[in-house]
N, C-alpha and C positions, 0 to 999 in steps of 0.2 A: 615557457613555464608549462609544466603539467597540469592537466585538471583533473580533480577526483571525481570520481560519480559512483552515486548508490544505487545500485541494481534494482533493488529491492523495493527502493523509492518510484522507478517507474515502475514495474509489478505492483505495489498498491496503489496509483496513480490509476492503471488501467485496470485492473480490478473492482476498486471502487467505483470506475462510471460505470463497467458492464453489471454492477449490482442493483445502482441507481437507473439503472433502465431496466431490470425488472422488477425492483422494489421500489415503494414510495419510500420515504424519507419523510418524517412530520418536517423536518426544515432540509431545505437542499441551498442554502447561500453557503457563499464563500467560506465564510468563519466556520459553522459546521464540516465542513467539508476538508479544512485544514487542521480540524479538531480531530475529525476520524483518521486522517492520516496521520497524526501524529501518532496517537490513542496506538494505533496499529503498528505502526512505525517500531515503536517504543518497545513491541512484545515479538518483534522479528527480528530472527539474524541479520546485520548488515553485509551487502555482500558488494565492496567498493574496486573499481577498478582503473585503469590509466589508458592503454591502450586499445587498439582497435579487436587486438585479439585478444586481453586481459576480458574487453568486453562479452566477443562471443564464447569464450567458455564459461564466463561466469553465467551467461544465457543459456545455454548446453545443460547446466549445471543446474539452473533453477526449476527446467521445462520439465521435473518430476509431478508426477503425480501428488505425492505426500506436502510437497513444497507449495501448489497450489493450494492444496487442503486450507495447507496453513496459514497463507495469505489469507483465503476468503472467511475463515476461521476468529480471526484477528479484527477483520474489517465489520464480521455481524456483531462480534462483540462490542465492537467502539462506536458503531453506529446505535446501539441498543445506551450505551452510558451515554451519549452526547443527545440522544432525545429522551433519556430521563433528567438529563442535568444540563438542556444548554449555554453554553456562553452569554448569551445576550438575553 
């Protein structure tokens, strides 16, 4: 069996640590943090793939400029609603 994967989901996975190591976060636990990636998640294109080269063009693909923007774009926004409104 195949397995699907969101591209886009590791891109804001590593996105949002390299933000959180030069931003604080008023909360940095797990829930917040599943919070902004959704939050963010939610307002990106998904970009899924199957194989090992489905993989690297969809990586090819992403390593734009504008596309970055957009992730980090996404992540200050969520991270801004999720410490005005946390979960817990």
């Amino acid at each position: 069996m195949y397995e699907l994967k969101n591209h886009t989901e590791n891109v804001v996975q590593h996105v949002l640590k390299e933000y959180m190591h030069k931003f604080k976060l008023p909360c940095e636990c797990e829930r917040c943090q599943a919070d902004i990636k959704a939050l963010a998640l939610n307002q990106l294109p998904s970009r899924y793939y199957v194989s090992l080269r489905g993989e690297i063009l969809t990586h090819l693909e992403s390593d734009s400029l504008p596309d970055k923007a957009r992730v980090l774009s996404a992540i200050v926004l969520a991270a801004k609603q999720v410490a005005d409104t946390p979960s817990h």
